[in-house]
FILO-408510 format. One record per atom (N, C-alpha, C, CB): residue in three letters; x, y, z. Coordinates in steps of 0.2 Angstrom, whole numbers, padded with zeros to 4 digits, always signed. Glycine has a CB too. Example, Ala and Ser with C-alpha at 12.3 -4.5 7.8 and 13.67 -1.06 7.14 Angstrom:
ALA+0066-0028+0039/ALA+0062-0022+0039/ALA+0066-0016+0039/ALA+0057-0022+0045/SER+0064-0011+0035/SER+0068-0005+0036/SER+0064+0000+0039/SER+0070-0003+0029/
***
This chain:
UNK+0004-0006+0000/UNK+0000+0000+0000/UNK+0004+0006+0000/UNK-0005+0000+0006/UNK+0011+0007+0004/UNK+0015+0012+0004/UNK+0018+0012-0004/UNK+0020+0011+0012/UNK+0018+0009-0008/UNK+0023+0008-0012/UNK+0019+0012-0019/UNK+0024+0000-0013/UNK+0012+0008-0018/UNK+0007+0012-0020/UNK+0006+0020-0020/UNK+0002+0010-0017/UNK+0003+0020-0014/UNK+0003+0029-0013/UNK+0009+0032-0015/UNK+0001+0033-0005/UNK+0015+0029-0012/UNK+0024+0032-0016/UNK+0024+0036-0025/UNK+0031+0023-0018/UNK+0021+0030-0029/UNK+0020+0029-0033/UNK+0015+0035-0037/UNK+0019+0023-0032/UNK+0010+0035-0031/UNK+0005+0040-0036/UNK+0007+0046-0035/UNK-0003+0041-0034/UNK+0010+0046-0029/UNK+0011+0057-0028/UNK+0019+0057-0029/UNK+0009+0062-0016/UNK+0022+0052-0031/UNK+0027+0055-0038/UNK+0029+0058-0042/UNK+0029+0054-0040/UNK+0034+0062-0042/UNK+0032+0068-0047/UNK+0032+0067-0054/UNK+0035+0073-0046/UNK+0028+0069-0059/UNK+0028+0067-0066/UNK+0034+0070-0068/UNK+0021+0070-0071/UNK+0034+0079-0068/UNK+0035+0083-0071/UNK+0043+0082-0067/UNK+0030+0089-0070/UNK+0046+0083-0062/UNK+0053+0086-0059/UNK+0057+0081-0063/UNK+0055+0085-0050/UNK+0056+0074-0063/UNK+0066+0071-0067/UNK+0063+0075-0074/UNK+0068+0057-0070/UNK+0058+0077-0077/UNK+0060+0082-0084/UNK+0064+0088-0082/UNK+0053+0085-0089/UNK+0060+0090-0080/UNK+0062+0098-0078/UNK+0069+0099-0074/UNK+0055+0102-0072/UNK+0070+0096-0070/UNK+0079+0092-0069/UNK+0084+0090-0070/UNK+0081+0089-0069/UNK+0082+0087-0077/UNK+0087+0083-0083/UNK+0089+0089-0088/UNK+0082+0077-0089/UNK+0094+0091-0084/UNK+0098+0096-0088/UNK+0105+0096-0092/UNK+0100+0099-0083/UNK+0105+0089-0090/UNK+0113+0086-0093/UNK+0116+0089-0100/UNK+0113+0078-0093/UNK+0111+0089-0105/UNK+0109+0088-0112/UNK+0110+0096-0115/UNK+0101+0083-0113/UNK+0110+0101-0108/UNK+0111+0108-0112/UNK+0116+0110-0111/UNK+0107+0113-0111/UNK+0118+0113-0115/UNK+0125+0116-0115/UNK+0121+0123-0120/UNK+0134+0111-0119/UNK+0123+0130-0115/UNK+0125+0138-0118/UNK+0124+0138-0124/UNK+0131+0142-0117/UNK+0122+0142-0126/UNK+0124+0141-0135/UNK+0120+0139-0140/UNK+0128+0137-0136/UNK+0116+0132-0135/UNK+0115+0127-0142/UNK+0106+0126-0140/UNK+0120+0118-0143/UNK+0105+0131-0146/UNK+0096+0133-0146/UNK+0093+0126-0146/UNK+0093+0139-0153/UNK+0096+0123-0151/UNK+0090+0118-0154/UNK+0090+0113-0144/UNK+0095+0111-0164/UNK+0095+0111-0142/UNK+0093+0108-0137/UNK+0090+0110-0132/UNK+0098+0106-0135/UNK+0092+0117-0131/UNK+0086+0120-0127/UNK+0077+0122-0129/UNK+0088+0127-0125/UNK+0077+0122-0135/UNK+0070+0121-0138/UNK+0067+0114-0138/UNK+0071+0123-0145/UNK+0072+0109-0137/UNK+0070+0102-0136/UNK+0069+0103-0128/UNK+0076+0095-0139/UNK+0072+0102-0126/UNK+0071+0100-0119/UNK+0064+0106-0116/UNK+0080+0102-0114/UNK+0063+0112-0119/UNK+0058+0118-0117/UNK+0050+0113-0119/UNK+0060+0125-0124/UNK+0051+0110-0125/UNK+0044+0105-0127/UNK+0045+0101-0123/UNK+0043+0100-0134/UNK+0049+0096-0118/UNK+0048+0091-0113/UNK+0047+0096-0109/UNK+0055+0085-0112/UNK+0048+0102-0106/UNK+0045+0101-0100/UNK+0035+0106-0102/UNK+0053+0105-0093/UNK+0036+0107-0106/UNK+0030+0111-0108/UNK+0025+0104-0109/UNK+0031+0116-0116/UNK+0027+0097-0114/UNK+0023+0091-0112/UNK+0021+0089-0106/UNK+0025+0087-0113/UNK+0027+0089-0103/UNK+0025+0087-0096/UNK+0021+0090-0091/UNK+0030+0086-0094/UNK+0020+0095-0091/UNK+0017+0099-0087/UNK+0010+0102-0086/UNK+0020+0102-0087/UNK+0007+0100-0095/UNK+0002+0102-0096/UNK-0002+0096-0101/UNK+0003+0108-0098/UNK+0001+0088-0100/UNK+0000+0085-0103/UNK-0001+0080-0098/UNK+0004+0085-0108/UNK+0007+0078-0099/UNK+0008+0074-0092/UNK+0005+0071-0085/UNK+0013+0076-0090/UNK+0006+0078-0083/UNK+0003+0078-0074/UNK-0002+0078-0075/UNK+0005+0084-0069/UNK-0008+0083-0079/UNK-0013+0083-0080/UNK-0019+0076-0081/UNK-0013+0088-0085/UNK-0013+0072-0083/UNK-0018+0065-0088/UNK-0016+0060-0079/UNK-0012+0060-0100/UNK-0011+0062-0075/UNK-0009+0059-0070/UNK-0015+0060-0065/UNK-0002+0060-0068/UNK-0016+0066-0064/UNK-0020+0070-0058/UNK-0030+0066-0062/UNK-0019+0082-0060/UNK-0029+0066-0066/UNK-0037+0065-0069/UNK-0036+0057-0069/UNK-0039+0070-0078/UNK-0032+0055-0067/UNK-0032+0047-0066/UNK-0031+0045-0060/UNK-0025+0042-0070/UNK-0028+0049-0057/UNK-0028+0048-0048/UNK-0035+0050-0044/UNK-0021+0053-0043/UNK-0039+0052-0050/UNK-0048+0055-0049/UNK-0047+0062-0043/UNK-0053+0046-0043/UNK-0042+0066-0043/UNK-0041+0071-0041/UNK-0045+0077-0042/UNK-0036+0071-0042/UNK-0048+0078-0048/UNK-0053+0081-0051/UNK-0060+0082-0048/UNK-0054+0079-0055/UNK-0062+0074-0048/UNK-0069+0073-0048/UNK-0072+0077-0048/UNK-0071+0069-0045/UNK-0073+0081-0043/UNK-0079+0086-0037/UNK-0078+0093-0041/UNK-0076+0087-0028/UNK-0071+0092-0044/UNK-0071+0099-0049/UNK-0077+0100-0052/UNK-0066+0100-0054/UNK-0079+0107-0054/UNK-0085+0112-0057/UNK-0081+0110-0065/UNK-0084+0122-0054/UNK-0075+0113-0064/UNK-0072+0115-0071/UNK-0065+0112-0072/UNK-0071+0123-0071/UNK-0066+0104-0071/UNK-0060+0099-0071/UNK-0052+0103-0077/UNK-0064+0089-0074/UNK-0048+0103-0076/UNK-0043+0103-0082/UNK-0044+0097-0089/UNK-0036+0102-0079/UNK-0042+0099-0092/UNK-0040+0095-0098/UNK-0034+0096-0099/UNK-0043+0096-0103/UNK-0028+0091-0102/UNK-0025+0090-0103/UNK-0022+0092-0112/UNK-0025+0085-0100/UNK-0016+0096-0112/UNK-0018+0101-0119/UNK-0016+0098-0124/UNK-0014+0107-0120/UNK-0018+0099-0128/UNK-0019+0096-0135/UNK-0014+0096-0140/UNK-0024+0097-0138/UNK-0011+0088-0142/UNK-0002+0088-0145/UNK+0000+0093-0150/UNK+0001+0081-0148/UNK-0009+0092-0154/UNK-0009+0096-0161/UNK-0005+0105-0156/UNK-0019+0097-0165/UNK-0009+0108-0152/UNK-0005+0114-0151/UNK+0000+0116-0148/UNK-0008+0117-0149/UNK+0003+0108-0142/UNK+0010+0109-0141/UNK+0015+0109-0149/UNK+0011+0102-0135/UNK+0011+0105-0154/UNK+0017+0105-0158/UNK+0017+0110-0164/UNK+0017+0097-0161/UNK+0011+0114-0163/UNK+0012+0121-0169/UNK+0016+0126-0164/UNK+0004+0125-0172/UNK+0017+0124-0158/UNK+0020+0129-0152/UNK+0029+0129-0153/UNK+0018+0126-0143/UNK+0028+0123-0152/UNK+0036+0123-0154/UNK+0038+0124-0161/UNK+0038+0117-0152/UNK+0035+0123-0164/UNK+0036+0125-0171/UNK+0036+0133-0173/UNK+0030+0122-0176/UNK+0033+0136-0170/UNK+0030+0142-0169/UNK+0038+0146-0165/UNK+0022+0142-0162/UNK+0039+0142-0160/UNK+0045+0145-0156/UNK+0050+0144-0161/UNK+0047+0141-0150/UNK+0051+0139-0162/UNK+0058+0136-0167/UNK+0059+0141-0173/UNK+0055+0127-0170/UNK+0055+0144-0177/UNK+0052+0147-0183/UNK+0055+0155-0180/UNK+0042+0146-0185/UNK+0054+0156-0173/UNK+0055+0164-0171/UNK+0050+0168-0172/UNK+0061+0168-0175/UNK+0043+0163-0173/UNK+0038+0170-0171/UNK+0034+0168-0167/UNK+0035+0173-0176/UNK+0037+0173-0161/UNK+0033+0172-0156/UNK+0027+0177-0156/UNK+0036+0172-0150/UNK+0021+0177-0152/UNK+0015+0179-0154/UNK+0017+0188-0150/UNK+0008+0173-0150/UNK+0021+0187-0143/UNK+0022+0195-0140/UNK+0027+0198-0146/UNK+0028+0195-0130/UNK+0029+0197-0151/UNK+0032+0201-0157/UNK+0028+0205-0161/UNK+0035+0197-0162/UNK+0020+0201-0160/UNK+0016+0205-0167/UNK+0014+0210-0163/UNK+0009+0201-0174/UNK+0011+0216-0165/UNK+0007+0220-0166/UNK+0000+0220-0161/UNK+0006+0221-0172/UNK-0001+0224-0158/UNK-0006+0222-0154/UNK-0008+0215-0150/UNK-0012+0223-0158/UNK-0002+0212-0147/UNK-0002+0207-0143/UNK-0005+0206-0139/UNK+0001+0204-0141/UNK-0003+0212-0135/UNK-0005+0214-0128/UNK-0015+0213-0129/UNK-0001+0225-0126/UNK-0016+0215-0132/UNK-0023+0216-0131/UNK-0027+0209-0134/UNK-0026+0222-0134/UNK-0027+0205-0135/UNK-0030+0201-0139/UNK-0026+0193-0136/UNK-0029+0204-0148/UNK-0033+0190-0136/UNK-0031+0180-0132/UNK-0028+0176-0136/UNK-0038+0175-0131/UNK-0022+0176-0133/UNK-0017+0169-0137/UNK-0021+0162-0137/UNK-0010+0168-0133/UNK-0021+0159-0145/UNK-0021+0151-0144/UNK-0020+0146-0139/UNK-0018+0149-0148/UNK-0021+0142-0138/UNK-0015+0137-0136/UNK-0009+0136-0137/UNK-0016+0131-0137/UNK-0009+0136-0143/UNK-0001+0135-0149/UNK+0002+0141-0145/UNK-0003+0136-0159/UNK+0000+0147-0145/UNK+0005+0155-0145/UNK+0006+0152-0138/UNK+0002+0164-0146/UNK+0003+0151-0134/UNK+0005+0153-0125/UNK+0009+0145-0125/UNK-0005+0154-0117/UNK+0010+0138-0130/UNK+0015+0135-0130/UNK+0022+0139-0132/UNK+0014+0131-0133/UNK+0021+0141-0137/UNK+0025+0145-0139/UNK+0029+0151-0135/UNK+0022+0146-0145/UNK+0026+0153-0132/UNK+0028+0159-0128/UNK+0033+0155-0121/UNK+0020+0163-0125/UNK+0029+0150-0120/UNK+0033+0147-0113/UNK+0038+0144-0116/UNK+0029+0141-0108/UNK+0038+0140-0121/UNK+0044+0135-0123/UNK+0050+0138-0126/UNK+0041+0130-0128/UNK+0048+0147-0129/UNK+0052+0152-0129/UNK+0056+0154-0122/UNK+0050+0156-0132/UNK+0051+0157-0119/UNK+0055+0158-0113/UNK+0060+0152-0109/UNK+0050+0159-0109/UNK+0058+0146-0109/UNK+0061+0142-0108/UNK+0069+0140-0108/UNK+0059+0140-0110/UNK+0067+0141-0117/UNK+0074+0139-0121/UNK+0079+0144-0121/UNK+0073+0137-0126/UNK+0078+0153-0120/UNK+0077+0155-0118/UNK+0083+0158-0114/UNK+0073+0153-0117/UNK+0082+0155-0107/UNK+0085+0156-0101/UNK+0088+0151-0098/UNK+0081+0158-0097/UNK+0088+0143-0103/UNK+0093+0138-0104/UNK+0099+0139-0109/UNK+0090+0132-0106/UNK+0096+0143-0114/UNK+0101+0144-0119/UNK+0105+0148-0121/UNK+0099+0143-0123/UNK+0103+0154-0112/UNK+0111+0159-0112/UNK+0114+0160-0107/UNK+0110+0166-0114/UNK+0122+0157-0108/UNK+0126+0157-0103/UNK+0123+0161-0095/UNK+0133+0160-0107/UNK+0125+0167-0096/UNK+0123+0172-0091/UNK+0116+0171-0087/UNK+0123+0179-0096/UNK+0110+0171-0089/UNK+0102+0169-0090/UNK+0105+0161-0086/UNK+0098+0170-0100/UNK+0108+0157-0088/UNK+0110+0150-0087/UNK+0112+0149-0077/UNK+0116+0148-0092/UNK+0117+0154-0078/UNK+0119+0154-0072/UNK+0115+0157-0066/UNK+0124+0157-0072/UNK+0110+0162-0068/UNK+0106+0164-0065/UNK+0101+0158-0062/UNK+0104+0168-0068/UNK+0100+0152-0064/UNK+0094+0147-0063/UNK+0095+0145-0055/UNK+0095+0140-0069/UNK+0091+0145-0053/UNK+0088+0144-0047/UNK+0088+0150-0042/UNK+0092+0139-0044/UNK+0091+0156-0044/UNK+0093+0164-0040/UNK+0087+0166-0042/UNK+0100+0169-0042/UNK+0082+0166-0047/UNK+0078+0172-0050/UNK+0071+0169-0042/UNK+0077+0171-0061/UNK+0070+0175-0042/UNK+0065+0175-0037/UNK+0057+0178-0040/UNK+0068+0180-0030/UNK+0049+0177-0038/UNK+0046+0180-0040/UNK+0043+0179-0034/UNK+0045+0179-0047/UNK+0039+0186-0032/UNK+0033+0185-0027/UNK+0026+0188-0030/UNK+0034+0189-0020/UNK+0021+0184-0030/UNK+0014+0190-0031/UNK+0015+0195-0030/UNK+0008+0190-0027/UNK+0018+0196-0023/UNK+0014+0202-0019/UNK+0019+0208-0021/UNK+0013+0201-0010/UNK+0025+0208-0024/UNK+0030+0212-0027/UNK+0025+0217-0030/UNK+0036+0207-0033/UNK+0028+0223-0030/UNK+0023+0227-0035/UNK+0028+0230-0040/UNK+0017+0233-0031/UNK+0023+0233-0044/UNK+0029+0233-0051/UNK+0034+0240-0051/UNK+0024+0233-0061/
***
């Protein structure tokens, strides 16, 4: 039974988000790979884990788990260099699924894939309540 419950409230998402070995400064394409593994995982992964451990149930407005079609025009999206905060009137108007992939998986790759931005990883702090 302990082996069990171990098992369920393990985490999907940390050995991805973790597995850093594979980047090195410099090299976009790896960080654009590794930016999709932890954007699957997170909004794929865990989601389809949570809705299987019946964690939902009682929810009003359960998640769903996002859809590969728009994780994979995201990363395409990212990969290509057009992210959606580039065009013209971003600010005001609702991103797809695909752009708000795209947008994270940029940010991602991002701040794996510059030296400086790299070293910073685990120092960067963010609170709500910070005002701007």
């Amino acid at each position: 039974a302990d082996a069990a419950a171990a098992a369920s409230s393990a985490s999907v998402f940390m050995p991805v988000v973790t597995d850093t070995a594979a980047l090195h400064a410099g090299d976009g394409a790896a960080a654009l790979a590794y930016a999709g593994a932890v954007v699957r995982v997170l909004f794929q992964a865990e989601i389809d884990k949570k809705i299987s451990m019946g964690l939902y149930r009682a929810a009003q407005h359960p998640p769903a788990p996002l859809a590969e079609d728009a994780v994979a025009e995201g990363l395409a999206l990212a990969a290509a260099g057009e992210l959606p905060s580039s065009r013209p009137g971003w600010e005001r108007r609702v991103w797809s699924a695909a752009e708000c992939c795209c947008e994270m998986a940029a940010c991602i790759a991002e701040l794996w894939g510059d030296a400086e931005r790299r070293g910073a990883m685990g120092l960067l702090a963010f609170d709500k309540d910070d005002l701007p």
